[in-house]
C-alpha positions, 0 to 999 in steps of 0.5 A: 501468518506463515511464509507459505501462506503470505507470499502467494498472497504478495505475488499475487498482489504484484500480478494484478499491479504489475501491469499498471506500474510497468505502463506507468513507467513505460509511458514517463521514460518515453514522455507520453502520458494517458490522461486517467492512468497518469492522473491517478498516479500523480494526485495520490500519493502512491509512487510505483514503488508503493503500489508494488509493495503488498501489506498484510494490514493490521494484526497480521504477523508475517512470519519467515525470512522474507519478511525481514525487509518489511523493518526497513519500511516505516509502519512496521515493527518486530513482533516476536519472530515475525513483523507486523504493521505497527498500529503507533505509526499509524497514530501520527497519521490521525488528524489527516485519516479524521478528516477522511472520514468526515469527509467520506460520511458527509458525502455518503449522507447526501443524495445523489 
């Protein structure tokens, strides 16, 4: 994907994320907390810095220099001229994206 094309889609990701983490972080300097923000953030495992970085997904090829930093990420590796998420890291996360599955069809399959 051409740097013209990604980076609008990455700025636009920080647009809509923005907010959320600057209120996060805001809220934790001053000691005050909101109940549901606060939560979402510290049951999953997104840290601030995490849901500021977008991801093109799987088979998508960056292209162009901004895309460099992307190596220095794990799951991500080298393709050609550009970088692209590598679907071997993903591998070791197996066992854990099983159990989410199994989970998430046996609670689809169930009456409300």
């Amino acid at each position: 994907m051409p740097e013209s094309q990604w980076q609008p889609l990455a700025a636009a990701h920080a647009e809509r994320t923005g907010p959320w983490i600057e209120d996060r972080l805001a809220r934790r300097a001053e000691g005050r907390t909101h109940a549901v923000d606060d939560f979402l953030f510290d049951y999953y495992p997104f840290s601030p810095n995490k849901l500021a970085t977008w991801h093109p997904g799987f088979g998508v090829v960056l292209e162009g220099r901004a895309a460099q930093p992307y190596l220095a990420r794990a799951g991500y590796r080298a393709e050609g001229d550009g970088v692209t998420a590598d679907l071997g890291w993903l591998e070791g996360k197996r066992p854990r994206l099983d159990l989410a599955i199994r989970i998430l069809a046996g609670t689809a399959s169930r009456a409300p």
